[in-house]
VEXBA-443523 format. One line per field, with one value per atom (N, C-alpha, C, O, CB): residue number from 1; x, y, z; atom name; residue in one letter. Coordinates in steps of 0.05 Angstrom, whole numbers, plus 5000, padded with zeros to 4 digits. Each point is the difference from the previous one (the first is absolute). Glycine has a CB too. Layout:
! residues N
i (NUM|...) $
X (X|...) $
Y (Y|...) $
Z (Z|...) $
at (CA|...) $
aa (a|...) $
This chain:
! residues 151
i (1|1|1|1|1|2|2|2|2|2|3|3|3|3|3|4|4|4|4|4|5|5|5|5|5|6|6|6|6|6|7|7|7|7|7|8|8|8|8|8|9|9|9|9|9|10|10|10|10|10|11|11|11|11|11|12|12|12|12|12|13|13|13|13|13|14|14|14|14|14|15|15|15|15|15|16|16|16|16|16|17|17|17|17|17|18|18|18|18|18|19|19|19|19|19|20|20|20|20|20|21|21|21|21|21|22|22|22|22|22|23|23|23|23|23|24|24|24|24|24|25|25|25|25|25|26|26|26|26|26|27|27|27|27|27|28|28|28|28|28|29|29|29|29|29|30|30|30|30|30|31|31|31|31|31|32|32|32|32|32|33|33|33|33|33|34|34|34|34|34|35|35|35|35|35|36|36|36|36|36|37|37|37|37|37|38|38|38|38|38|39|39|39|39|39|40|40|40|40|40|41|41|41|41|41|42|42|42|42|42|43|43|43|43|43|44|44|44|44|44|45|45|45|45|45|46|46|46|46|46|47|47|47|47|47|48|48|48|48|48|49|49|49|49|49|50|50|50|50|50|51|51|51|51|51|52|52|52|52|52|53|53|53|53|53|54|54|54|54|54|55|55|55|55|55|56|56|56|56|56|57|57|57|57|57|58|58|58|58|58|59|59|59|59|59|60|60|60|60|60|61|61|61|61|61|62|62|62|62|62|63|63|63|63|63|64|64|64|64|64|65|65|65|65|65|66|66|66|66|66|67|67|67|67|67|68|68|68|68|68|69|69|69|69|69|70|70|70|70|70|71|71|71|71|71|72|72|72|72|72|73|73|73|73|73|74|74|74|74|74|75|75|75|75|75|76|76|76|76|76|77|77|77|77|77|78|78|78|78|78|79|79|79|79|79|80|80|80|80|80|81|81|81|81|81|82|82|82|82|82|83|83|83|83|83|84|84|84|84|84|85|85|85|85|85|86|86|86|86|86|87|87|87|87|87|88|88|88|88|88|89|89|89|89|89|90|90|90|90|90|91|91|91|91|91|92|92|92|92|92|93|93|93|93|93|94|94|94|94|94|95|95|95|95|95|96|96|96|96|96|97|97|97|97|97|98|98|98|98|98|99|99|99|99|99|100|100|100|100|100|101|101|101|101|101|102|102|102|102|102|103|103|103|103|103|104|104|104|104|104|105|105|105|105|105|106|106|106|106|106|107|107|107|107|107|108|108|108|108|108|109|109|109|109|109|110|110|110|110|110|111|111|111|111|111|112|112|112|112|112|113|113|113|113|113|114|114|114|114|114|115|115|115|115|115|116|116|116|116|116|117|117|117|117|117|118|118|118|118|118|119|119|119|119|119|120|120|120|120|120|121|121|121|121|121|122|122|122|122|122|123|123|123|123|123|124|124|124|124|124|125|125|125|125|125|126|126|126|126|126|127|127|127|127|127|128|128|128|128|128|129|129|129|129|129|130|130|130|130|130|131|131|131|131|131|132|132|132|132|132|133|133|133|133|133|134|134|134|134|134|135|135|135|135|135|136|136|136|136|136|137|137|137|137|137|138|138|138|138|138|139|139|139|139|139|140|140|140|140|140|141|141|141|141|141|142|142|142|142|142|143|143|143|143|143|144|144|144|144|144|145|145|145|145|145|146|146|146|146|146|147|147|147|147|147|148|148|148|148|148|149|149|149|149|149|150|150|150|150|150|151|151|151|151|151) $
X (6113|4972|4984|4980|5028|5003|4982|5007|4983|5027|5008|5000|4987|4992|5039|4959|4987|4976|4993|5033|4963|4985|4984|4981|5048|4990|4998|5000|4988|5028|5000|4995|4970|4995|5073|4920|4982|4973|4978|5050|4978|4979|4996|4978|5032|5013|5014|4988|4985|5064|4961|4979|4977|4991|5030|4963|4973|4993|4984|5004|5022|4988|5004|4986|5024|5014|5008|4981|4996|5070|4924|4986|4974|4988|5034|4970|4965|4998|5018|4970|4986|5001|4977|4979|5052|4976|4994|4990|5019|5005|4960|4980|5004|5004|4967|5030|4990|4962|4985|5074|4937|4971|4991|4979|5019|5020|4992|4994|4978|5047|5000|4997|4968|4988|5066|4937|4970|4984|4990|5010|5003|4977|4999|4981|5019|5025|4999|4977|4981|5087|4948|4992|4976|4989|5051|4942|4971|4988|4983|5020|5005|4988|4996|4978|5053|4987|4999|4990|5005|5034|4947|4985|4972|4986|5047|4954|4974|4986|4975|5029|5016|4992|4989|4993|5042|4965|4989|4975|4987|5049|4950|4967|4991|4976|5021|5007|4995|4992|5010|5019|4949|5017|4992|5008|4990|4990|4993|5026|5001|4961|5065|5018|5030|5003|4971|5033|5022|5029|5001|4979|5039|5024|5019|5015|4981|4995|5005|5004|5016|4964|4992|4986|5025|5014|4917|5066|5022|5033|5015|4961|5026|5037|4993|5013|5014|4948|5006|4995|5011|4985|4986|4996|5034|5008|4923|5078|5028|5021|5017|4971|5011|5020|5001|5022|4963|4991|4984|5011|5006|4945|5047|4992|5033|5012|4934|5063|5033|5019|5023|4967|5009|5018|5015|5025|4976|4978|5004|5016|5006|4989|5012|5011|4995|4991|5014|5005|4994|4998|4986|5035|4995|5007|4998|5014|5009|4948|4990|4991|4981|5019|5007|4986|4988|5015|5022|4942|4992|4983|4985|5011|5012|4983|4992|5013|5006|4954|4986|4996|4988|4993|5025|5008|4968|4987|5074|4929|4983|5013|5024|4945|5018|5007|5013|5007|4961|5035|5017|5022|5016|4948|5034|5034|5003|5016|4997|4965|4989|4999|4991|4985|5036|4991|4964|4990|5072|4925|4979|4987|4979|5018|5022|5004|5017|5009|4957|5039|5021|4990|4982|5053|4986|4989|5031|5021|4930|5045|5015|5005|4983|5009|5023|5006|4993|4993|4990|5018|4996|4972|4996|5031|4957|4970|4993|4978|4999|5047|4988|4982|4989|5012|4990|4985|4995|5018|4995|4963|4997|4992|4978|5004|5036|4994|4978|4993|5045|4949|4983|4978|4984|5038|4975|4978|5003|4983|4992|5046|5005|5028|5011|4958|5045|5018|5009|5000|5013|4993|5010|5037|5017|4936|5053|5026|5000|4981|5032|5028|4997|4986|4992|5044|4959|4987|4972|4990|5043|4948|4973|4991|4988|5013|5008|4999|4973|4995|5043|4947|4965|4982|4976|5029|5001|4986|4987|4998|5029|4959|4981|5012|4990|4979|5045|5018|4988|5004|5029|4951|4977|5018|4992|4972|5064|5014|5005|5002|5018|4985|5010|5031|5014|4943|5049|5040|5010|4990|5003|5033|5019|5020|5022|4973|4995|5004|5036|5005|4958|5051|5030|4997|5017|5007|4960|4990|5006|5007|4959|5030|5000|5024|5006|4954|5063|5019|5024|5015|4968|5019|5011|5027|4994|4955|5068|5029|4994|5019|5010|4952|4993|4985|4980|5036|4979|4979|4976|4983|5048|4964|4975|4991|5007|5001|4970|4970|4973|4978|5042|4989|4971|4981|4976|5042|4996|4991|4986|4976|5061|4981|4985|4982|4979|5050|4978|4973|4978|4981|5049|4968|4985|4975|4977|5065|4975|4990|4991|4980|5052|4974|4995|4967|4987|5073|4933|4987|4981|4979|5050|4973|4977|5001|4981|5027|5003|4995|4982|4979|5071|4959|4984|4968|4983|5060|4955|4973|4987|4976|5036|4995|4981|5001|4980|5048|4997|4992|5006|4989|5018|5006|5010|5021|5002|4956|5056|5026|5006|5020|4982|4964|4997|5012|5002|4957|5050|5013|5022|4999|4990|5029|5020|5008|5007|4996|4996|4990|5032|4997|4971|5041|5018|4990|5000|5035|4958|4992|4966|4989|5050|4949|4981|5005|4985|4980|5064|5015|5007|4987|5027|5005|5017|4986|5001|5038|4954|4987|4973|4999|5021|4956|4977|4989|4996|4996|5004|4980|5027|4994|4958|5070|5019|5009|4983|5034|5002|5012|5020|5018|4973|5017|5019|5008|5003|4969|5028|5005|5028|5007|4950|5058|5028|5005|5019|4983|4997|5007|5001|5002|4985|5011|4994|5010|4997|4954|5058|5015|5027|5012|4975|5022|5016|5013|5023|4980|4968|5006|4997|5014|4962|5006|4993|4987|5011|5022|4939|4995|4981|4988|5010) $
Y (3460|4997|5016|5013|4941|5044|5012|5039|5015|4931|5065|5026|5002|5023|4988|4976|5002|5003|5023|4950|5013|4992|5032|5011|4939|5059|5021|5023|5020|4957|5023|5029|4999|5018|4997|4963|5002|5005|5006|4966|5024|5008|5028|5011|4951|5051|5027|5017|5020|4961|5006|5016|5005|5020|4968|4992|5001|5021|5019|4923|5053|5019|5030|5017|4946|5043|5025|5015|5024|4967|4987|5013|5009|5021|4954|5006|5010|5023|5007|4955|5055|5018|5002|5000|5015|4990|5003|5020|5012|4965|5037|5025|5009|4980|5006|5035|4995|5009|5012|4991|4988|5004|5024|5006|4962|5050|5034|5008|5009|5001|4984|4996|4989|5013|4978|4986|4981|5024|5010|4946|5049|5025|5025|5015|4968|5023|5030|4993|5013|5009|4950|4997|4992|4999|4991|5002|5001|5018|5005|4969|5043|5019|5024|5011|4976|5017|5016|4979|5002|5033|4943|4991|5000|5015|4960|5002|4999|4983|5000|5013|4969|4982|5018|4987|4972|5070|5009|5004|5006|5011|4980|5007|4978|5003|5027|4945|4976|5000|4984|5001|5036|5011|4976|5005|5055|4920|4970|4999|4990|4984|5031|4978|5034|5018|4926|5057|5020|4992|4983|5007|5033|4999|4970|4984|5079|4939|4983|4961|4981|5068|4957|4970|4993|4981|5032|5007|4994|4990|4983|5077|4949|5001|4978|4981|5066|4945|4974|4976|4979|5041|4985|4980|4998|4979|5030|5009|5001|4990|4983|5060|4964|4981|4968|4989|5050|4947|4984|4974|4976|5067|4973|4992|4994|4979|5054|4998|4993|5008|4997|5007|5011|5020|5017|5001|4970|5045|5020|4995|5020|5004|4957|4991|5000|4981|5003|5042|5009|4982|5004|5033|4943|4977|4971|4984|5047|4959|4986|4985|5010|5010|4953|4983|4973|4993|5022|4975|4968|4990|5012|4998|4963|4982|4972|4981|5043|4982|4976|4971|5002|5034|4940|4984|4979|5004|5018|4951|4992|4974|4998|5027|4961|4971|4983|4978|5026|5005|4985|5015|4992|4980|5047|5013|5029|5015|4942|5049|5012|5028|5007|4953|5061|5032|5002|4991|5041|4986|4995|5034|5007|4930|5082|5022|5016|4993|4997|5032|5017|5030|5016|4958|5024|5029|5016|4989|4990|5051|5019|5027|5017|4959|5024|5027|5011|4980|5026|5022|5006|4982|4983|5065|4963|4986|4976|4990|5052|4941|4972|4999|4978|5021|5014|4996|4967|4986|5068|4942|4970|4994|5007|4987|4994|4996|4986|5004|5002|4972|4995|5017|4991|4983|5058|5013|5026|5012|4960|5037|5028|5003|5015|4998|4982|5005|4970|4976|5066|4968|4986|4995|5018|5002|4946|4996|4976|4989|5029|4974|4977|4979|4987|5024|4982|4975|5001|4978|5010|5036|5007|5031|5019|4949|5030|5010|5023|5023|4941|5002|5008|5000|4995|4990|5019|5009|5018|5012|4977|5014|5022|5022|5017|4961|5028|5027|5025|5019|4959|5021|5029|5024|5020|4957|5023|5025|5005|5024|4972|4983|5014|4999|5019|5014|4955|5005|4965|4980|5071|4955|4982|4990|5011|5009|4966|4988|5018|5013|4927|5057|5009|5033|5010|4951|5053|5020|5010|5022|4963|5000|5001|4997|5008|4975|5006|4989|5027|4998|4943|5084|5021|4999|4985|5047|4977|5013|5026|5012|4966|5031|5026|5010|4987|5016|5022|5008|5005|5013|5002|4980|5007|4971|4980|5070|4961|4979|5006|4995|4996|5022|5003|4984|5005|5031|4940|4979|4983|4993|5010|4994|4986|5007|4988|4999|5040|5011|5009|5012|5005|4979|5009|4971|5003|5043|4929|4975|4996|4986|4994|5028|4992|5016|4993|4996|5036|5015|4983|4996|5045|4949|4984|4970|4987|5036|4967|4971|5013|4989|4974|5059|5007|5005|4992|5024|5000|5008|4975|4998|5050|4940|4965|4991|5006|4968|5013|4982|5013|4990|4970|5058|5015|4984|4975|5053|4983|4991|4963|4986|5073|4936|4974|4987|4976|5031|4996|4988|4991|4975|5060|4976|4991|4988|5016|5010|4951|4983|5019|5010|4925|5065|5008|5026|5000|4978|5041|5016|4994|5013|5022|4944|4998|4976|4994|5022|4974|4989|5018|5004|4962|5047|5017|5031|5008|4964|5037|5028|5003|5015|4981|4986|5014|4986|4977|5038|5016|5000|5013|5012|4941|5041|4995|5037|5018|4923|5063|5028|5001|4987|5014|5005|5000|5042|5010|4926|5076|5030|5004|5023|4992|4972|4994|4994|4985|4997|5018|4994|5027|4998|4954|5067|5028|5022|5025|4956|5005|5018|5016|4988|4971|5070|5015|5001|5007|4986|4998|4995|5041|5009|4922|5085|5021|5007|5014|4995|4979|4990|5036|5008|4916) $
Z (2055|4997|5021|4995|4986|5038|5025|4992|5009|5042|4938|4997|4984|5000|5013|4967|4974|5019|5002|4954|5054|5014|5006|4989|5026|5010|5014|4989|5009|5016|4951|4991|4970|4984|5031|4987|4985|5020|4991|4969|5065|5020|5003|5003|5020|4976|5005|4975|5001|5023|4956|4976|4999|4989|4991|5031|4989|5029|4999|4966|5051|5023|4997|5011|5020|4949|5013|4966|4996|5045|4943|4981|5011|4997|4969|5047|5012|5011|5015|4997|4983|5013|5010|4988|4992|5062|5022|5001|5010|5003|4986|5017|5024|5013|4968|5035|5020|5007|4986|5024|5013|5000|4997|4987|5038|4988|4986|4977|4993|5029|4960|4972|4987|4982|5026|5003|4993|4993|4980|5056|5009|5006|4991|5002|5031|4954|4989|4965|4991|5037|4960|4973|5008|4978|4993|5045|5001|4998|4983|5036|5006|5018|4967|4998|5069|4916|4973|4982|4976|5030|5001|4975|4996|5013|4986|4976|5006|5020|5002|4956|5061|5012|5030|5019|4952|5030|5022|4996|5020|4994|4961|4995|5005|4997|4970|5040|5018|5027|5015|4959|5037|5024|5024|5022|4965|5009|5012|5006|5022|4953|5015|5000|5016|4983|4956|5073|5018|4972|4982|5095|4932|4988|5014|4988|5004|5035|5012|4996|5004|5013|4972|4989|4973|4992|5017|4986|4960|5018|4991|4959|5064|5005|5010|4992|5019|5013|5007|4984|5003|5034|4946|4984|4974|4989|5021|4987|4981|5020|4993|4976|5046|5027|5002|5001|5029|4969|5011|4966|5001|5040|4937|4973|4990|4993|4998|5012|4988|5014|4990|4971|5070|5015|4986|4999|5031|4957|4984|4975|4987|5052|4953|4982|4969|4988|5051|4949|4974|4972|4980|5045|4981|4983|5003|4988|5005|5035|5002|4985|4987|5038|4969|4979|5022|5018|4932|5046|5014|4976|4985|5074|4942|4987|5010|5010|4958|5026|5010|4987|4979|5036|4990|4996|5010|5021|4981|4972|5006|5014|5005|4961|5038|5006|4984|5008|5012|4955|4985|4990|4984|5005|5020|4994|4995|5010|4968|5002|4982|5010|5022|4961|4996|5013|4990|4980|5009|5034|4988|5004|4991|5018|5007|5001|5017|5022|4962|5005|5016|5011|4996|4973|5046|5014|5001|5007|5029|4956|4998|5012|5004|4967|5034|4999|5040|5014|4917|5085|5022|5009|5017|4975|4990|5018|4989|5005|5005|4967|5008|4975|5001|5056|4919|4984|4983|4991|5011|4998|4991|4964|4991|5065|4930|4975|4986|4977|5030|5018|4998|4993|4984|5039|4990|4987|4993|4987|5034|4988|4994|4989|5016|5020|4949|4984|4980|5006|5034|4940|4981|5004|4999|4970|5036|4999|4978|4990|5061|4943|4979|5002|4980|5012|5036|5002|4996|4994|5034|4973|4998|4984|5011|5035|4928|4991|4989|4995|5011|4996|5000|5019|4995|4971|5054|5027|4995|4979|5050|4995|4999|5001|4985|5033|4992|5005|5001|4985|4993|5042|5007|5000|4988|5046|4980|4997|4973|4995|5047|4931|4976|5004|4993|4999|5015|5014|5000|5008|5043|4935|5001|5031|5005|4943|5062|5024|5007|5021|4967|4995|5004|5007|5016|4947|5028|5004|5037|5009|4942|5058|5032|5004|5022|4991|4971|5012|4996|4981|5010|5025|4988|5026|5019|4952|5029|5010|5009|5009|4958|5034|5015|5008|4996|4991|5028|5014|4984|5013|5016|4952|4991|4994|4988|4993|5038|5005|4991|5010|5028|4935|4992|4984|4999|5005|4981|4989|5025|5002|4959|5054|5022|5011|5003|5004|5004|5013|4979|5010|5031|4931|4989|4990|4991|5000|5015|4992|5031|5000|4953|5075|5021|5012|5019|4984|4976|4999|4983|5012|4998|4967|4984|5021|4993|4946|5078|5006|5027|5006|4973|5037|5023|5001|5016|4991|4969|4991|4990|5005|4982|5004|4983|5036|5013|4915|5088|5022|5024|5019|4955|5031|5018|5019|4997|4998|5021|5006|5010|5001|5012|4994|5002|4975|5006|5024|4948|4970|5023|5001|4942|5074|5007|5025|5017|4954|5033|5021|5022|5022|4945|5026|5017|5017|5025|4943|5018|5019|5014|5019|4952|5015|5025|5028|5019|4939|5033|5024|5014|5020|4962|5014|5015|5010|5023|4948|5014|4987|5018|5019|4925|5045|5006|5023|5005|4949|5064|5012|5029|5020|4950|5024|5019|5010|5001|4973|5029|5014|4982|5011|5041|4929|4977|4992|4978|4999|5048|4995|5004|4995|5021|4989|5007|4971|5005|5047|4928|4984|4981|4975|5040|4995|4986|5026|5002|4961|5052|5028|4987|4982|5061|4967|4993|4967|4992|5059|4931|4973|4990|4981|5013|5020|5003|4973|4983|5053|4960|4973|5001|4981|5014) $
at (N|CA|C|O|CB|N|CA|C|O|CB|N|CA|C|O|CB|N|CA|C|O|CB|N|CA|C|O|CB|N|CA|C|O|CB|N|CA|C|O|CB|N|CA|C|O|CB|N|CA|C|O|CB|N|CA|C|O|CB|N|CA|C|O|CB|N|CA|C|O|CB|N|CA|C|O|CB|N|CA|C|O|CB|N|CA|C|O|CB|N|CA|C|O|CB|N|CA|C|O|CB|N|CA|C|O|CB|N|CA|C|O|CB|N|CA|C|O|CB|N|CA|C|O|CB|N|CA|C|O|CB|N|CA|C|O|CB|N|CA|C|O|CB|N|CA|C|O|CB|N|CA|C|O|CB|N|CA|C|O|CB|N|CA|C|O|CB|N|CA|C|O|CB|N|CA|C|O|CB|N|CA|C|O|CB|N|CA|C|O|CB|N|CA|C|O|CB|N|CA|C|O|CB|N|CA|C|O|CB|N|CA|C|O|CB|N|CA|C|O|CB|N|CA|C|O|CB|N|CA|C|O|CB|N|CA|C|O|CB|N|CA|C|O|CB|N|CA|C|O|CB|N|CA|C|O|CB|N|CA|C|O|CB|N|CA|C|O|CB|N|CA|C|O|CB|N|CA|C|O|CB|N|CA|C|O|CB|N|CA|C|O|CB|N|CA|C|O|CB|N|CA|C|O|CB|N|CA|C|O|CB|N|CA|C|O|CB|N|CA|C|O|CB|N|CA|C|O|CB|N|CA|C|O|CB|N|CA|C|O|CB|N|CA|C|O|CB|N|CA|C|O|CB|N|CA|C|O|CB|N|CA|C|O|CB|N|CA|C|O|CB|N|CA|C|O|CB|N|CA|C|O|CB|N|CA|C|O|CB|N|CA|C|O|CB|N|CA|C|O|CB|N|CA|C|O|CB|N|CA|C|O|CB|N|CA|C|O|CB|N|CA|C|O|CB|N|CA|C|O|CB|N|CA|C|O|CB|N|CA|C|O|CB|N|CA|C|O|CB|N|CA|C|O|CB|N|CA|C|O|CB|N|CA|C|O|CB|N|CA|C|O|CB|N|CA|C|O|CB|N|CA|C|O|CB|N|CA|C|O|CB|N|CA|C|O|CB|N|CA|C|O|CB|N|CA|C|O|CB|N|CA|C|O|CB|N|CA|C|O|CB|N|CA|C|O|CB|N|CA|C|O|CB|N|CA|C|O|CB|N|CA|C|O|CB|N|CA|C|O|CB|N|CA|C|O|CB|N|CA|C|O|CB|N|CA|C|O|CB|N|CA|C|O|CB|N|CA|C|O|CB|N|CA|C|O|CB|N|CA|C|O|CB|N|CA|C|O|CB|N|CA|C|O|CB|N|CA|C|O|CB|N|CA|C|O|CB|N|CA|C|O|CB|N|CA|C|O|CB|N|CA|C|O|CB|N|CA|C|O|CB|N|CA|C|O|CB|N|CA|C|O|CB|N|CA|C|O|CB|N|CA|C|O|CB|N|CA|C|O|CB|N|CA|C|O|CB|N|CA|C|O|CB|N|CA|C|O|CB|N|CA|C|O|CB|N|CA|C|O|CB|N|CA|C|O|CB|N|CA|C|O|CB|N|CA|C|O|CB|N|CA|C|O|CB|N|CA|C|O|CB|N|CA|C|O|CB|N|CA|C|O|CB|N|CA|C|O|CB|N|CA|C|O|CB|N|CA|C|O|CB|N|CA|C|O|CB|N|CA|C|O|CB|N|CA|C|O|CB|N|CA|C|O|CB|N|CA|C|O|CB|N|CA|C|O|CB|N|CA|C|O|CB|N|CA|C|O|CB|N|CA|C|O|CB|N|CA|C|O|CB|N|CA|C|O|CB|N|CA|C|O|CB|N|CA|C|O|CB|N|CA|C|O|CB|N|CA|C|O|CB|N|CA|C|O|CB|N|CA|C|O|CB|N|CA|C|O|CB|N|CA|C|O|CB|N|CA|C|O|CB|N|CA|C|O|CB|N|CA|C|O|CB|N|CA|C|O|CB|N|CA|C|O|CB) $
aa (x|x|x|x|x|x|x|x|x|x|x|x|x|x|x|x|x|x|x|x|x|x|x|x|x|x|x|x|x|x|x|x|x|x|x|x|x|x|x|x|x|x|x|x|x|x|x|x|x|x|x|x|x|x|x|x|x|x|x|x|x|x|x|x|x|x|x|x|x|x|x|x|x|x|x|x|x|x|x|x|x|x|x|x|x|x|x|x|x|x|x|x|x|x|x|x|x|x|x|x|x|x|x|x|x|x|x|x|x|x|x|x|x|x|x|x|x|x|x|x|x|x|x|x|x|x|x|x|x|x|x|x|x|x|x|x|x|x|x|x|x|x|x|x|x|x|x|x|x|x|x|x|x|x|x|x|x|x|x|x|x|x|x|x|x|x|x|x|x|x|x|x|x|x|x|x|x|x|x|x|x|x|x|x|x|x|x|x|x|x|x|x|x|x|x|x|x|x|x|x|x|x|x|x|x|x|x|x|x|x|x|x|x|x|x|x|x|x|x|x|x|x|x|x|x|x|x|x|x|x|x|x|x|x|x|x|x|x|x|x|x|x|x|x|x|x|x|x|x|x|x|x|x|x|x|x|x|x|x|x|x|x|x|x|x|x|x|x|x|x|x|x|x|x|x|x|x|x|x|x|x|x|x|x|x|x|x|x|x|x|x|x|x|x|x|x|x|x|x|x|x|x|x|x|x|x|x|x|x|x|x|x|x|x|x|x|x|x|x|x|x|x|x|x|x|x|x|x|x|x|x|x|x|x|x|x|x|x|x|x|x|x|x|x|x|x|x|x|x|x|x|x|x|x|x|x|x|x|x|x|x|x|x|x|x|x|x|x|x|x|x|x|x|x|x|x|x|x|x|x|x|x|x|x|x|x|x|x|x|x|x|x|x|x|x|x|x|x|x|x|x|x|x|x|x|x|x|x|x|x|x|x|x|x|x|x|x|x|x|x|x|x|x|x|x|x|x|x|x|x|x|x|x|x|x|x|x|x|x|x|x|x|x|x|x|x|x|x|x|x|x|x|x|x|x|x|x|x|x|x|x|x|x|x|x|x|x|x|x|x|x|x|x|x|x|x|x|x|x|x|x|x|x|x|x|x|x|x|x|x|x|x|x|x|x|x|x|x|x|x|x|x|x|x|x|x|x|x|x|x|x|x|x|x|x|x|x|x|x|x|x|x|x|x|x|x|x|x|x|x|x|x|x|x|x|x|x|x|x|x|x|x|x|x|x|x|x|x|x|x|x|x|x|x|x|x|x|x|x|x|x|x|x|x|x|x|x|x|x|x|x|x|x|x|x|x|x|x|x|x|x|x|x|x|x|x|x|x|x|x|x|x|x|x|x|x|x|x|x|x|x|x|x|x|x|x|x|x|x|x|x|x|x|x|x|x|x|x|x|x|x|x|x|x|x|x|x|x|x|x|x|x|x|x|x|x|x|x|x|x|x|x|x|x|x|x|x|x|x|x|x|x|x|x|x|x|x|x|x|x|x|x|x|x|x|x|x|x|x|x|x|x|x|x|x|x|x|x|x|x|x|x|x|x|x|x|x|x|x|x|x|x|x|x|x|x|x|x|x|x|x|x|x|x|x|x|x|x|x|x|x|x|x|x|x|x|x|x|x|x|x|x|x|x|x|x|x|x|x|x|x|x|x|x|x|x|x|x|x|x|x|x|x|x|x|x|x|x|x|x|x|x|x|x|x) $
């Protein structure tokens, strides 16, 4: 039981895929999220750090008081089904990006779904949408996070 155990920990880990922060900063630094210019290459890696530790195949779900999923969040930056993507459980959301929540959930370096839905949630609320980076992120010294990335 306990190897069963262990190697089903082993799977699910060695499927996810980890970024490193270079990687983030390079896929920002070539996206549309640099015409934001309120917001540094910097701000995105730390807020993707902060959200999934770079974690390509990030899933969380939020849970009410009675048990209940009541939304999820996907993918590197954490996307919420509640308003910007359509998943099974919320099918009819608002879904301002136009995108199927799994959409985020990719095995590889391409982050353009994400960064292309992270581009419509920035412009409607700006990076404040993600409580994490106005914990961690704003206002703070977060340039270390884009150090010897040689963007």
């Amino acid at each position: 039981m306990k190897t069963l155990i262990i190697f089903s920990v082993l799977l699910t880990v060695t499927n996810a895929r980890i970024l490193s922060r270079c990687q983030v900063a390079r896929a920002v630094k070539n996206s549309i999220l640099t015409k934001f210019t309120a917001y540094s290459v910097a701000d995105w890696v730390c807020m993707a750090y902060h959200e999934s530790e770079y974690n390509t195949l990030a899933e969380y779900y939020e849970r009410g008081n009675d048990g209940k999923i009541w939304s999820g969040d996907y993918g590197i930056f954490q996307i919420n089904s509640n308003w910007w993507c359509a998943d099974q459980m919320f099918p009819d959301g608002p879904n301002a990006c136009n995108m199927n929540c799994l959409t985020f959930l990719n095995n590889n370096k391409d982050l353009k779904p994400d960064i292309d839905c992270a581009a419509v949630i920035v412009n409607q609320q700006g990076m404040e949408a993600w409580t994490s980076w106005v914990k961690n992120c704003k206002g703070k010294w977060i340039d270390y996070y884009t150090y010897f990335c040689f963007l």
